[in-house]
Backbone as CSV, one residue per row, in Angstrom:
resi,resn,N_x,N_y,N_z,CA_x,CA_y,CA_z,C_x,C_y,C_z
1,UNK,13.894,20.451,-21.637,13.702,21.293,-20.466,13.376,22.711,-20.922
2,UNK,12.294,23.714,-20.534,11.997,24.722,-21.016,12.814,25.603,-20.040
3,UNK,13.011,27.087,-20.705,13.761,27.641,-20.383,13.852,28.534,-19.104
4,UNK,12.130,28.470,-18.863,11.691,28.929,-17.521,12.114,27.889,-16.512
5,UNK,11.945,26.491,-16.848,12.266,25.556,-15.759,13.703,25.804,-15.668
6,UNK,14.583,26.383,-15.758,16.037,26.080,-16.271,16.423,27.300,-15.410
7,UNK,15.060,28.393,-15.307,15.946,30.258,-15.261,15.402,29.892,-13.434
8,UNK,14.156,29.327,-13.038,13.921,29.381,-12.084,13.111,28.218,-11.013
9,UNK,13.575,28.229,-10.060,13.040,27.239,-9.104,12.828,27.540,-7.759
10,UNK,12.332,27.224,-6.832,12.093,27.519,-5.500,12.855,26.921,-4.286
11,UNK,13.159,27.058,-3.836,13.667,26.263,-2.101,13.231,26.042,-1.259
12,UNK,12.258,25.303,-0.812,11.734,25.466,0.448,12.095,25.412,1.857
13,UNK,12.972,25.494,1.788,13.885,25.906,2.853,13.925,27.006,3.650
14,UNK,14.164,28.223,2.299,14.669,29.172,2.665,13.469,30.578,1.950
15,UNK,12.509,30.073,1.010,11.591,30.494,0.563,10.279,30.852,1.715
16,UNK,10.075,29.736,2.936,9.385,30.244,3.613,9.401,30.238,5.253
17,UNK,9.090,31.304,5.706,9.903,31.641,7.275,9.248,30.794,8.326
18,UNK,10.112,29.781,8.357,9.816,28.419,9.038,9.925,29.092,10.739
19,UNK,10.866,30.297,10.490,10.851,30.501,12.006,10.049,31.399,12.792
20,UNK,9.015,31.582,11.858,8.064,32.283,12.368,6.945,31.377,13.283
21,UNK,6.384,32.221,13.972,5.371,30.986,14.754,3.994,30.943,13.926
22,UNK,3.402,29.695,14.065,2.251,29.220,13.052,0.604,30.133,14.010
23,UNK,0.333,30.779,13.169,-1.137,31.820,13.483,-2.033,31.022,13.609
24,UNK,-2.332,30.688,14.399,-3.221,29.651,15.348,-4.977,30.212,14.776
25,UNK,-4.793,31.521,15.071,-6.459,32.329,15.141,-6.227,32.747,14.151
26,UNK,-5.840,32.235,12.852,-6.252,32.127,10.997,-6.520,31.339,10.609
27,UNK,-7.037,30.929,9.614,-7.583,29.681,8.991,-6.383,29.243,8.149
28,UNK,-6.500,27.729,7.914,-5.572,27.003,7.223,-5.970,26.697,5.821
29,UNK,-7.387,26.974,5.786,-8.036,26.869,4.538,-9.301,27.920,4.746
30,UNK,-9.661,28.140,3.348,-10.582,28.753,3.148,-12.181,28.111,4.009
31,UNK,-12.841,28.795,5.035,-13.791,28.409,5.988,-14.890,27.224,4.172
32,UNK,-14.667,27.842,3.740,-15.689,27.489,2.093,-15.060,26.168,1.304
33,UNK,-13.808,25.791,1.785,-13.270,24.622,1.657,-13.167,23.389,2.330
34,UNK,-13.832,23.494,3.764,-13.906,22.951,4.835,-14.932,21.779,4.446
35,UNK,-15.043,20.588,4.484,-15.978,19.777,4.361,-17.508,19.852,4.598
36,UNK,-17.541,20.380,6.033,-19.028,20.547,6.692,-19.562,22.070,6.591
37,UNK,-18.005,22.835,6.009,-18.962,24.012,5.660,-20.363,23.672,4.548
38,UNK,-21.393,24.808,5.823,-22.915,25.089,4.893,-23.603,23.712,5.291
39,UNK,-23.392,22.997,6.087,-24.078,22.244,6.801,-24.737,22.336,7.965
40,UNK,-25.392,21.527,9.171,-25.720,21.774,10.748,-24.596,21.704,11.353
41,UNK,-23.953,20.792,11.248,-22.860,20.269,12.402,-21.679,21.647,11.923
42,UNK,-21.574,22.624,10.801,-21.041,23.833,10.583,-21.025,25.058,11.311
43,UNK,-22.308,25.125,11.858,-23.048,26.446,12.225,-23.134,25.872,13.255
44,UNK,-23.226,24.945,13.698,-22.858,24.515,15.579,-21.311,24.964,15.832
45,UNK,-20.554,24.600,15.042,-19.053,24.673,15.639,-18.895,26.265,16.126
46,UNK,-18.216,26.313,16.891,-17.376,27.545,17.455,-16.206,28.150,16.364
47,UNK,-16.161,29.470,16.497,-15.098,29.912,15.280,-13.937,28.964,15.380
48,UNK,-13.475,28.817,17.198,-11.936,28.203,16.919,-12.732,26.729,16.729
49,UNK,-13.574,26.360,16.899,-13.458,24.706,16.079,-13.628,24.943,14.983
50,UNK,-14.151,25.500,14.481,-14.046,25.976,12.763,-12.691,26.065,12.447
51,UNK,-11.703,26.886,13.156,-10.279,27.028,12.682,-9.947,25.786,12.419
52,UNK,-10.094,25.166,14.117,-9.533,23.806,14.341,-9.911,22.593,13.284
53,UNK,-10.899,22.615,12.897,-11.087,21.072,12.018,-10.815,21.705,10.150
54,UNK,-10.611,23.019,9.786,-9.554,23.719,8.940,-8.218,23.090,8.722
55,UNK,-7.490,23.252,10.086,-6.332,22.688,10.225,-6.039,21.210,10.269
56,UNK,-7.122,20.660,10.776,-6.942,19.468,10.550,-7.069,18.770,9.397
57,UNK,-7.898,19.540,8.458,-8.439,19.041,7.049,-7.266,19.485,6.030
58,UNK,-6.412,20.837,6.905,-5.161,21.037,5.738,-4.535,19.753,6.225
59,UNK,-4.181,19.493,7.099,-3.014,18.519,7.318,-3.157,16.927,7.138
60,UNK,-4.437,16.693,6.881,-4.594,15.691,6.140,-4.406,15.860,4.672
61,UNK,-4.513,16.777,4.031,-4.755,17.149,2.343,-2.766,17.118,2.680
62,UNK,-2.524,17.927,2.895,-1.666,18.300,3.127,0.076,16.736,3.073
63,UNK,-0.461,15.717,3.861,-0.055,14.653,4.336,0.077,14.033,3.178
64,UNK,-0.979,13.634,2.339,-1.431,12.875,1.337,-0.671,13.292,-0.057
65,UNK,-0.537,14.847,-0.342,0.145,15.169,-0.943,1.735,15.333,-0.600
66,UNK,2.520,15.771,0.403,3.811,14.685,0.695,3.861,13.002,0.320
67,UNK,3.039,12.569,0.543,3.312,10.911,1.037,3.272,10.510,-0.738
68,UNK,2.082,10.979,-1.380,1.861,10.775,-3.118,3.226,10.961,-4.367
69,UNK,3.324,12.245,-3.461,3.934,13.839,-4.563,5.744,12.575,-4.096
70,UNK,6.297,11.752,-3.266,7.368,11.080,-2.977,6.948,9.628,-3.845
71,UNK,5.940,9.189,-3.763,6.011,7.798,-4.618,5.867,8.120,-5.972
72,UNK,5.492,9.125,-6.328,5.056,9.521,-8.462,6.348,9.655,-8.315
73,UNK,7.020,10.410,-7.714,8.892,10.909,-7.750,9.709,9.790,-8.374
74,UNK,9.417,8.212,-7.645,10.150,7.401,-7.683,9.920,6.755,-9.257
75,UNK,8.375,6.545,-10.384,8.762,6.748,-11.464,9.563,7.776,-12.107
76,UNK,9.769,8.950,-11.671,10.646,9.565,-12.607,12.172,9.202,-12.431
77,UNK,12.461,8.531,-11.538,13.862,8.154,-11.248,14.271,6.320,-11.969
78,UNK,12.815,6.053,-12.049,12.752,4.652,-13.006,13.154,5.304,-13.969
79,UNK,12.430,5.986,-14.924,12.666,6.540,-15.805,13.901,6.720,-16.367
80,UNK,14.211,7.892,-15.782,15.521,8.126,-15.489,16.522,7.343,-16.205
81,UNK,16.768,6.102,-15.082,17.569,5.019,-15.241,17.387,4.247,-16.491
82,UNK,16.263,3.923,-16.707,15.949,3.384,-18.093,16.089,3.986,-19.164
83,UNK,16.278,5.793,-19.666,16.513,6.257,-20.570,17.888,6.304,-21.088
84,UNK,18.843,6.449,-19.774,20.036,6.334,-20.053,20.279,7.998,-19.402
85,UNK,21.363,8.200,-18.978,21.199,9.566,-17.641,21.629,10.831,-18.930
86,UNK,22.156,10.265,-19.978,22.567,11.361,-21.359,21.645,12.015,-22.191
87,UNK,19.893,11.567,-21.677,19.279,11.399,-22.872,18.245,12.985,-22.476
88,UNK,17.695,13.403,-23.211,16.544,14.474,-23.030,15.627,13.936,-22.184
89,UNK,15.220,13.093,-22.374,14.017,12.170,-21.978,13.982,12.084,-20.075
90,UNK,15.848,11.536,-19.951,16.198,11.383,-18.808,16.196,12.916,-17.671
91,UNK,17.006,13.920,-18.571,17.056,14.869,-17.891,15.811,15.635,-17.674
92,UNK,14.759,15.571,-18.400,13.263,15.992,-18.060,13.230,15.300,-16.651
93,UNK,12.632,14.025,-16.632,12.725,13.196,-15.820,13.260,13.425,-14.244
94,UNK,14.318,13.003,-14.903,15.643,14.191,-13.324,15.077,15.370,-12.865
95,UNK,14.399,16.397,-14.030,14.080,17.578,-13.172,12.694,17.645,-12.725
96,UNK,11.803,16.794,-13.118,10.532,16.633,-12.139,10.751,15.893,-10.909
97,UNK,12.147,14.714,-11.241,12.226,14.515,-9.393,12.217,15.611,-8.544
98,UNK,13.166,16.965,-9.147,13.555,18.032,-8.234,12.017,18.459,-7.926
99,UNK,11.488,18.930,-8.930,10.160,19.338,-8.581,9.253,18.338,-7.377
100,UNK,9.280,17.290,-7.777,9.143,16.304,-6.381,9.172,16.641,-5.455
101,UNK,10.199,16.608,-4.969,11.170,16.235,-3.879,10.714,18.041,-3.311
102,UNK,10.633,18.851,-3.878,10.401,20.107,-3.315,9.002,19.960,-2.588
103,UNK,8.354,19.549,-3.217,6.916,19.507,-3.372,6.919,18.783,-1.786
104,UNK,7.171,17.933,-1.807,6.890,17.194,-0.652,8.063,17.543,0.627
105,UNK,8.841,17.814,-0.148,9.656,19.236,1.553,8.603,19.872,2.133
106,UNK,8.032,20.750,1.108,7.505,21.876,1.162,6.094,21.548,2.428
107,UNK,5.372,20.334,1.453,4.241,20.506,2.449,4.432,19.430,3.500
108,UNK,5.367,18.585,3.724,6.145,17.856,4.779,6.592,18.310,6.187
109,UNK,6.739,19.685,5.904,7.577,20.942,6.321,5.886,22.117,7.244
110,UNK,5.245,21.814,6.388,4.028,22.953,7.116,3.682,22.043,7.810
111,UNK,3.338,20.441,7.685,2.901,19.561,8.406,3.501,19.893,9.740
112,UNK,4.888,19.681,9.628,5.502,20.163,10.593,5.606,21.190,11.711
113,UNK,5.164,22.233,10.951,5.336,23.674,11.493,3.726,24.178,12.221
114,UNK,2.894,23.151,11.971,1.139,22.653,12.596,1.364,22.488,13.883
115,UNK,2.425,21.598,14.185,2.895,20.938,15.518,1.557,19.419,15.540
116,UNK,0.869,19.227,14.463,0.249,18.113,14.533,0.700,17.093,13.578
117,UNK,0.634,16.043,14.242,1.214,14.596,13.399,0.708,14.236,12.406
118,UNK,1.326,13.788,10.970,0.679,13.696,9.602,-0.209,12.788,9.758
119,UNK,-1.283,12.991,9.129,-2.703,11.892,9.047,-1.667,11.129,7.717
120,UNK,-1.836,9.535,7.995,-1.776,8.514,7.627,-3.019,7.903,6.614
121,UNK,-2.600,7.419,5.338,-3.937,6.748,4.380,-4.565,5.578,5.021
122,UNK,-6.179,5.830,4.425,-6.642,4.713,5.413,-6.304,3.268,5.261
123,UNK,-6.050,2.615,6.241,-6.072,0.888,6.401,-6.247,0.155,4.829
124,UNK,-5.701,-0.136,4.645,-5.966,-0.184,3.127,-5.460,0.281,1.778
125,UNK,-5.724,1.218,1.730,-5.151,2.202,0.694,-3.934,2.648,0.889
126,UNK,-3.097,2.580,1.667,-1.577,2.515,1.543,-1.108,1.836,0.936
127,UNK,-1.212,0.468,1.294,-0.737,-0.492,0.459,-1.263,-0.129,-1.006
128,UNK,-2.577,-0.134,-1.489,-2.887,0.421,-2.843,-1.943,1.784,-3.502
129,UNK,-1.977,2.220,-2.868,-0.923,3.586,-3.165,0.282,3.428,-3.463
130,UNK,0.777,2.382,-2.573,2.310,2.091,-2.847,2.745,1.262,-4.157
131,UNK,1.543,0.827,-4.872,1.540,0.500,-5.889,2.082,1.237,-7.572
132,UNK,1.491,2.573,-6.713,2.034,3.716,-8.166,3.646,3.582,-8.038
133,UNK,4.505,2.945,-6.821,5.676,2.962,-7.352,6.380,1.861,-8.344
134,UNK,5.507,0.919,-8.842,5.610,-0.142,-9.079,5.094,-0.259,-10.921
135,UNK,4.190,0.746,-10.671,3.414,0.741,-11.967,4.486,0.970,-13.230
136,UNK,4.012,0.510,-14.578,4.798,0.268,-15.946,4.524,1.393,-16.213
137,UNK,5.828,2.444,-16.619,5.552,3.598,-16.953,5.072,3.842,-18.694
138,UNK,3.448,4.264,-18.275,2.586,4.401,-19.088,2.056,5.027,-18.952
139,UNK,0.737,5.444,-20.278,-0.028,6.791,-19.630,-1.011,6.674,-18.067
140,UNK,-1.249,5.845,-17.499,-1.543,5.518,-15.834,-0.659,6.262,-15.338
141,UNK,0.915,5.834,-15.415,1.572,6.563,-14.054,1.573,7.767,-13.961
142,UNK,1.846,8.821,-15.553,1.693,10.115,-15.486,0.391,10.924,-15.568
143,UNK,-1.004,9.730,-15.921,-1.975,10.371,-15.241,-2.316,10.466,-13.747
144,UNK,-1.779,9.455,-13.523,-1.646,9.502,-11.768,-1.232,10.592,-11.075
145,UNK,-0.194,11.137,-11.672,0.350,12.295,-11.473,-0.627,14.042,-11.643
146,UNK,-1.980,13.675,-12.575,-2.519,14.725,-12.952,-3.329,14.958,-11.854
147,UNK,-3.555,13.611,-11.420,-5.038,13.519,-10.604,-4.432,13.659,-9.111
148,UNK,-3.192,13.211,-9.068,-3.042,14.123,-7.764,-2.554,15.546,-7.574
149,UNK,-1.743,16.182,-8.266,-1.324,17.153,-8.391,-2.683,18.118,-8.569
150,UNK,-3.244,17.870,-10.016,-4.191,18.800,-10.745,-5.472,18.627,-9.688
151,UNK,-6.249,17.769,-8.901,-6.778,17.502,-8.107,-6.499,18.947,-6.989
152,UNK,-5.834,18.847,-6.587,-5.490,19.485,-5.453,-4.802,20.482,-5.501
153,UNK,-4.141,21.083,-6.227,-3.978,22.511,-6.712,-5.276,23.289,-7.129
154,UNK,-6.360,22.878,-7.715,-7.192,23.171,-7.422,-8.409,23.624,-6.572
155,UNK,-8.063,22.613,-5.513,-8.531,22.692,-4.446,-8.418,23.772,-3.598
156,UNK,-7.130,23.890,-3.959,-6.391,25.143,-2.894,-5.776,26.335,-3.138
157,UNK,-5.810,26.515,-4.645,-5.310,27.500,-5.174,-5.858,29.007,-4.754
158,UNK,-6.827,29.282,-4.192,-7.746,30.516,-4.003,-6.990,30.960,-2.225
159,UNK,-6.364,30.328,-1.610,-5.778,30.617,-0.605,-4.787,31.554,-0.588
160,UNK,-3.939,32.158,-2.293,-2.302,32.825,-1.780,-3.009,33.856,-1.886
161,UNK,-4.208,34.096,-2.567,-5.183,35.607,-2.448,-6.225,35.694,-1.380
162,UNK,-5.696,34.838,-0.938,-7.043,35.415,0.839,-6.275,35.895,2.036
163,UNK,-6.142,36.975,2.545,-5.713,37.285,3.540,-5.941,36.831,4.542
164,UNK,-6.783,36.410,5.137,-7.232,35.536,6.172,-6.882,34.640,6.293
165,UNK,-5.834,33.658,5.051,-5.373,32.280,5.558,-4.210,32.530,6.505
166,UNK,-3.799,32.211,6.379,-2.448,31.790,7.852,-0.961,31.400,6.774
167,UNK,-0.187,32.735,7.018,0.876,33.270,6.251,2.151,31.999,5.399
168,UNK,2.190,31.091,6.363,3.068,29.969,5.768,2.538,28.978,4.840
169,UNK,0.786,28.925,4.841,-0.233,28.350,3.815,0.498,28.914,2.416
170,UNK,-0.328,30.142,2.613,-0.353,31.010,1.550,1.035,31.059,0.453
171,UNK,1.933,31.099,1.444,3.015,31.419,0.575,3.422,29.988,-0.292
172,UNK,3.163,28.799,0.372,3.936,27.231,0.394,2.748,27.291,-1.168
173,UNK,1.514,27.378,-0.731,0.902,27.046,-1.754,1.079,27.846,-3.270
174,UNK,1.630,29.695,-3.020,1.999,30.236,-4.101,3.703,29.386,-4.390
175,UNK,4.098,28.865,-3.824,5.296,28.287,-4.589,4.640,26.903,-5.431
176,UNK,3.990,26.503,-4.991,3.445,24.887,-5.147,2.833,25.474,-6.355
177,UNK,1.749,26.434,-6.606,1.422,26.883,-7.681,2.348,26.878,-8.576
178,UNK,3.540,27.893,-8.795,3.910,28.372,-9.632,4.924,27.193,-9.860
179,UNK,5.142,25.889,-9.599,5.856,24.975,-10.248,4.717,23.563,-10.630
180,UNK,3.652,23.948,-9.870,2.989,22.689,-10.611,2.344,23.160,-12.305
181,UNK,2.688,24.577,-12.351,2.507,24.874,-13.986,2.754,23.906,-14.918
182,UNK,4.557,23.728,-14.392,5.164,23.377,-15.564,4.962,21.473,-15.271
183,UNK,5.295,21.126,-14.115,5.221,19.385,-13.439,3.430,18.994,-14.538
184,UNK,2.379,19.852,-14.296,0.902,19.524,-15.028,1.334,19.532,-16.605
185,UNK,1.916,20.519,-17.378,2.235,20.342,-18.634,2.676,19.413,-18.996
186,UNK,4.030,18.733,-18.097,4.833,18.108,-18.464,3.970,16.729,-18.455
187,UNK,3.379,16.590,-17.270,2.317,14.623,-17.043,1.333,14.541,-18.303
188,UNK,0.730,16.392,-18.571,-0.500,16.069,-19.775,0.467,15.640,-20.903
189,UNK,1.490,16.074,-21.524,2.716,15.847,-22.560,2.837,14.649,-22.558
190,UNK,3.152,13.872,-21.419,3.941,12.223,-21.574,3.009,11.792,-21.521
191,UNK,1.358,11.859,-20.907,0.099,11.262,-21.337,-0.311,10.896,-22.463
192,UNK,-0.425,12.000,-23.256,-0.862,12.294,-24.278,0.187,11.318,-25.793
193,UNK,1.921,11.523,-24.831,2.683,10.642,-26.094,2.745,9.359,-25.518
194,UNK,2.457,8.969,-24.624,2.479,7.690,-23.683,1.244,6.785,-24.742
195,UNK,0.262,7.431,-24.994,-1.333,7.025,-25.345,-1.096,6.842,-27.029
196,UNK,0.191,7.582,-27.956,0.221,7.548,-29.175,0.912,6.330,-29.786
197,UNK,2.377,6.369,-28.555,2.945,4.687,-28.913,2.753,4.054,-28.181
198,UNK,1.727,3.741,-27.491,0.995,2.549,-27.083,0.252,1.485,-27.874
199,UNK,0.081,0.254,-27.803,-0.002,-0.602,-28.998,-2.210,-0.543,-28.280
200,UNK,-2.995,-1.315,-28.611,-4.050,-1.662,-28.472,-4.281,-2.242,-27.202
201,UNK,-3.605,-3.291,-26.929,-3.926,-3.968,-25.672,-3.131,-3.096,-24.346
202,UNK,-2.136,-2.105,-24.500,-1.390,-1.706,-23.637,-2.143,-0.627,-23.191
203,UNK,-3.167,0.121,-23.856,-3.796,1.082,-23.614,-4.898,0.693,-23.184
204,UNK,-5.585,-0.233,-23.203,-6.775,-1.475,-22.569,-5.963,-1.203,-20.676
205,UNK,-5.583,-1.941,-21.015,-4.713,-2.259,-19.495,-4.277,-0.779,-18.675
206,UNK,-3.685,0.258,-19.119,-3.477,1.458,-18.677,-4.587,2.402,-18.056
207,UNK,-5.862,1.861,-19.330,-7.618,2.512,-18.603,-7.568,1.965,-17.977
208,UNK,-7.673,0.709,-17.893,-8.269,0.018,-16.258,-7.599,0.175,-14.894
209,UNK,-6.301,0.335,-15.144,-5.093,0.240,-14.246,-5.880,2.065,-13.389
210,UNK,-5.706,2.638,-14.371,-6.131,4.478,-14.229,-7.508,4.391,-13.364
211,UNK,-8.094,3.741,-14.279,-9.793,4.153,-13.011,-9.592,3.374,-12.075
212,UNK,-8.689,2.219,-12.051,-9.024,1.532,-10.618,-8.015,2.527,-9.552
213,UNK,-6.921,3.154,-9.911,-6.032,4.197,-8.951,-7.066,5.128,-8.680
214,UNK,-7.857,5.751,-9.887,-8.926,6.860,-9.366,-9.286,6.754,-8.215
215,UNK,-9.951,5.788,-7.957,-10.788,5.226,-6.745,-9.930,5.576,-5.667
216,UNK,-9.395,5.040,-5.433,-8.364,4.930,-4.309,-7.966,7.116,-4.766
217,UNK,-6.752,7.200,-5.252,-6.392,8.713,-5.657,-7.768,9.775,-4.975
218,UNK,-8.873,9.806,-5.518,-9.852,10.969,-5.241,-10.278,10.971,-3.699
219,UNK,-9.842,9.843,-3.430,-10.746,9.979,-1.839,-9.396,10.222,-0.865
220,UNK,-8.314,10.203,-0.782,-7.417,10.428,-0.049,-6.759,11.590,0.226
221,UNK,-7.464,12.178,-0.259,-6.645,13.881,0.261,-7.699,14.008,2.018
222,UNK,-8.651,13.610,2.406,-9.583,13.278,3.878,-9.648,12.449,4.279
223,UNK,-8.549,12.084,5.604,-8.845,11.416,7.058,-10.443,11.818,7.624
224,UNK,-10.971,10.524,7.207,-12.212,10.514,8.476,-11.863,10.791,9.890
225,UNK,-10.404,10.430,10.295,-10.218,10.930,11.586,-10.048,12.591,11.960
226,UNK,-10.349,13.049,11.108,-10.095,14.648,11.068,-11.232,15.080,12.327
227,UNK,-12.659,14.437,12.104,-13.599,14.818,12.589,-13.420,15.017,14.107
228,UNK,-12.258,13.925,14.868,-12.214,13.830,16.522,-11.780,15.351,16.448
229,UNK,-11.496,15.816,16.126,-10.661,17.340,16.475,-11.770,18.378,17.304
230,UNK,-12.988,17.613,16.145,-13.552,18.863,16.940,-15.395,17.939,17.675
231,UNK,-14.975,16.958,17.923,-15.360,16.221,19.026,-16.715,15.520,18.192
232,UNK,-16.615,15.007,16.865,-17.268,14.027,15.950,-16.229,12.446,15.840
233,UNK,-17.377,12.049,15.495,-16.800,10.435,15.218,-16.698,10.168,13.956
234,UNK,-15.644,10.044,13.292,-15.175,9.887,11.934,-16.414,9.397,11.214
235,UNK,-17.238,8.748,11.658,-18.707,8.191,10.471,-19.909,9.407,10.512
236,UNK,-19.921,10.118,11.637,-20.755,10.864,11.673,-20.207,11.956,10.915
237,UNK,-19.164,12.605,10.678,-18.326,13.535,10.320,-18.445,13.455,8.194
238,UNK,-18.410,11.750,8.167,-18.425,11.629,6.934,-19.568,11.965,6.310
239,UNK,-20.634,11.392,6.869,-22.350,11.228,6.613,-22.846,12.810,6.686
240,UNK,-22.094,13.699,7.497,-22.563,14.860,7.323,-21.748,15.950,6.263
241,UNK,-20.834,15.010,5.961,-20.216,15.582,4.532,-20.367,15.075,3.774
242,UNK,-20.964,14.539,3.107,-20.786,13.553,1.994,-21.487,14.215,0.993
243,UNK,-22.108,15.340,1.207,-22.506,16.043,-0.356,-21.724,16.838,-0.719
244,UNK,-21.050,17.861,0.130,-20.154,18.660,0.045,-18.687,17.994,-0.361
245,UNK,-18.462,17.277,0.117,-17.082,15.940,-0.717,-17.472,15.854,-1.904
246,UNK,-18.512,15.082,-2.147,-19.169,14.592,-4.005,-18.812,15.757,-4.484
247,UNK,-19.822,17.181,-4.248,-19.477,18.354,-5.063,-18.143,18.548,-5.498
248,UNK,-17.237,18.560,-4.036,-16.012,19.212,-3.884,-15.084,18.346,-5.166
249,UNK,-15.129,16.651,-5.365,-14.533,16.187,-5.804,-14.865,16.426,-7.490
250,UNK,-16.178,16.144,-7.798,-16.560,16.536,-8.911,-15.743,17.843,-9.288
251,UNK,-16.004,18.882,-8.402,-15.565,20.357,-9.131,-13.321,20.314,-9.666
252,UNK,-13.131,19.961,-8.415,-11.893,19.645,-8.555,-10.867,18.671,-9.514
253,UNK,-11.601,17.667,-9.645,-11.294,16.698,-11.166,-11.933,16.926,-12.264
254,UNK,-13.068,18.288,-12.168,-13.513,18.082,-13.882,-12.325,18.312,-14.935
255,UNK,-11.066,19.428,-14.744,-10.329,19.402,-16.259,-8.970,18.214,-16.405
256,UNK,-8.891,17.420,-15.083,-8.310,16.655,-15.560,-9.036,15.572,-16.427
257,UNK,-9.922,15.267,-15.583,-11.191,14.070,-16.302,-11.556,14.382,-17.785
258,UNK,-11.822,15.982,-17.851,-12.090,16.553,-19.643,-10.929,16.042,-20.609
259,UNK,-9.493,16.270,-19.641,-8.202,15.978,-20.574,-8.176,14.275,-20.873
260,UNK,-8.236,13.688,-19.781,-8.312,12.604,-20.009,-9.316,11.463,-20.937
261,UNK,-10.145,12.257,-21.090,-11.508,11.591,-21.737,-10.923,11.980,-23.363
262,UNK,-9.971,13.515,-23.887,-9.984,13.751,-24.707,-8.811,13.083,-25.436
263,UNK,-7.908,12.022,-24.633,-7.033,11.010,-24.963,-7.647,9.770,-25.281
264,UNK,-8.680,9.945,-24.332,-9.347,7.971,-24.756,-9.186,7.466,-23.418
265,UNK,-8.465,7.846,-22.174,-8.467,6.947,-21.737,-9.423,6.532,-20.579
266,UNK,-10.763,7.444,-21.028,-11.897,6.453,-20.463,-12.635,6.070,-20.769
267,UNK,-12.559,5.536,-22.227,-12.901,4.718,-22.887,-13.351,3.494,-22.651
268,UNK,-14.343,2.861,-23.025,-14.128,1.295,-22.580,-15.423,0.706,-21.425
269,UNK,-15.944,-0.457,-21.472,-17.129,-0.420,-20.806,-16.541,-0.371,-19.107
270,UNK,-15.030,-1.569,-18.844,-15.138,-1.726,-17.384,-14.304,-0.288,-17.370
271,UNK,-13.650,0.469,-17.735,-12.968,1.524,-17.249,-14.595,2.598,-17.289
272,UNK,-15.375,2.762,-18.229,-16.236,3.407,-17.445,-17.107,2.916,-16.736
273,UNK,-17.132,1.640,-16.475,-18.059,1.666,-15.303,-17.718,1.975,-14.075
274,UNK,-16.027,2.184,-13.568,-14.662,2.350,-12.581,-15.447,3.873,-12.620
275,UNK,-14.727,4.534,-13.384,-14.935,5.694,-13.472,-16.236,6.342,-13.085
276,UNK,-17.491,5.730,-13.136,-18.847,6.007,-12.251,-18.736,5.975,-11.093
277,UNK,-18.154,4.852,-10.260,-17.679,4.686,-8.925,-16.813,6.078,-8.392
278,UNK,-16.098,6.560,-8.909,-15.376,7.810,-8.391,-16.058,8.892,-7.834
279,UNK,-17.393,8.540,-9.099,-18.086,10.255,-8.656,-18.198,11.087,-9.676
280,UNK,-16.955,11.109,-10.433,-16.411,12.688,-11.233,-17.382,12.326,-12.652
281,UNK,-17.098,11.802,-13.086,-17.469,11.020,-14.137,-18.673,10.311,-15.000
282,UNK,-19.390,10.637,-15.671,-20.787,9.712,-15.642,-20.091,8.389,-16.397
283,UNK,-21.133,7.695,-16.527,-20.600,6.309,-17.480,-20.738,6.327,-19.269
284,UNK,-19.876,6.100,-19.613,-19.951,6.018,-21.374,-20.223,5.046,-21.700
285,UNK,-20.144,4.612,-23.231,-20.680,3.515,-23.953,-19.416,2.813,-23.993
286,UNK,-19.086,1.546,-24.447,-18.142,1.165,-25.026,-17.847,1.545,-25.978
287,UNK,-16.525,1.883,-26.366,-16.064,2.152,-27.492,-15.237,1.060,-28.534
């Protein structure tokens, strides 16, 4: 446990003023983060539908990271148990649950404070998702952990310096920042030793296991249903985002994808051909 994780931690409780009322006429995200921003169906909307499908696009991102940031939790409590509760290994472990478990207060909690109901993963991909609680802790589960975390801290990090976002954003996300420092060190660390005593065939199985979660992982931070908000039909909504998503996703997974490529683990003909399917990624040779 490093000594910063040890001197300091956050509460979300009491860290951000839940009893304040939520600023309706601010943005929830940066207007430049918005899916259809710089499109037609963009420059048609009205400022407050601009706010409005903002808010709806935080609270789907938003949702996804509660619902994720609680099932990665539950390997560290495998963990845990399997190290033995005396061990270094364990008490790391133990304290990324805390980090967890904050994590998903935290943005559980703004969901909340929206007054709109959490967007749900699509038909499908729940069940796929619920899988990371299940997974053999290997370098998969704690890359799983990069690609959602590192994914989306990214995404949103440019918000605790914009004045214009909407005050309970800003702050949730400067806490979320300043502990996914150490939670990203810690997943690239057990990646990286996860990938060293791994035998040949276990690391075979861990790529494939990894790009096939990609798939599923990169596209779930956006409800197609976001679009009814501001009076689109989830297919039309998609089709008129779908370059601005590609970009968005590309830009947002390139340094996990760099880290990961610089372990090996996208290596391999079917893990890169997975890995083309995502988007982020071009295809490699076999190795």
């Amino acid at each position: 446990m490093s000594s910063r994780a040890a001197r300091v931690h956050f509460d979300p409780h009491v860290d951000i003023d839940w009893d304040a009322p939520w600023q309706f006429e601010m943005f929830a995200l940066p207007p430049t983060s918005v899916s259809l921003y710089g499109t037609r169906r963009w420059r048609k909307l009205t400022p407050e539908q601009q706010r409005t499908l903002a808010l709806h696009e935080a609270v789907s991102g938003w949702s996804t990271l509660a619902y994720l940031s609680a099932i990665l939790t539950s390997n560290e409590l495998r963990r845990a148990a399997e190290e033995g509760l005396n061990s270094a290994a364990s008490r790391s472990a133990l304290l990324e649950v805390a980090r967890g478990s904050r994590a998903t207060i935290t943005f559980g909690r703004l969901v909340r404070a929206t007054g709109l109901e959490p967007y749900k993963p699509p038909r499908g991909t729940e069940t796929a998702a619920k899988l990371l609680a299940f997974l053999p802790l290997g370098s998969a589960s704690y890359a799983s952990t990069l690609l959602v975390e590192e994914t989306f801290i990214r995404g949103i990090e440019s918000v605790v310096e914009d004045p214009d976002i909407e005050p309970h954003v800003r702050q949730a996300v400067k806490i979320y920042r300043f502990e996914s420092e150490e939670r990203l060190s810690y997943a690239r660390s057990e990646v990286a030793a996860a990938q060293s005593r791994s035998g040949r065939i276990e690391r075979a199985c861990n790529r494939v296991l990894l790009a096939l979660l990609a798939n599923v992982i990169l596209r779930l931070n956006l409800s197609p249903a976001v679009y009814r908000s501001v009076g689109f039909s989830p297919v039309r909504g998609l089709i008129a985002s779908r370059r601005v998503r590609r970009n968005r996703r590309i830009d947002t997974a390139a340094p996990v994808v760099e880290f990961l490529d610089s372990v090996n683990l996208l290596d391999g003909m079917i893990t890169s051909s997975l890995w083309t399917l995502t988007g982020v990624a071009s295809e490699r040779k076999s190795s």
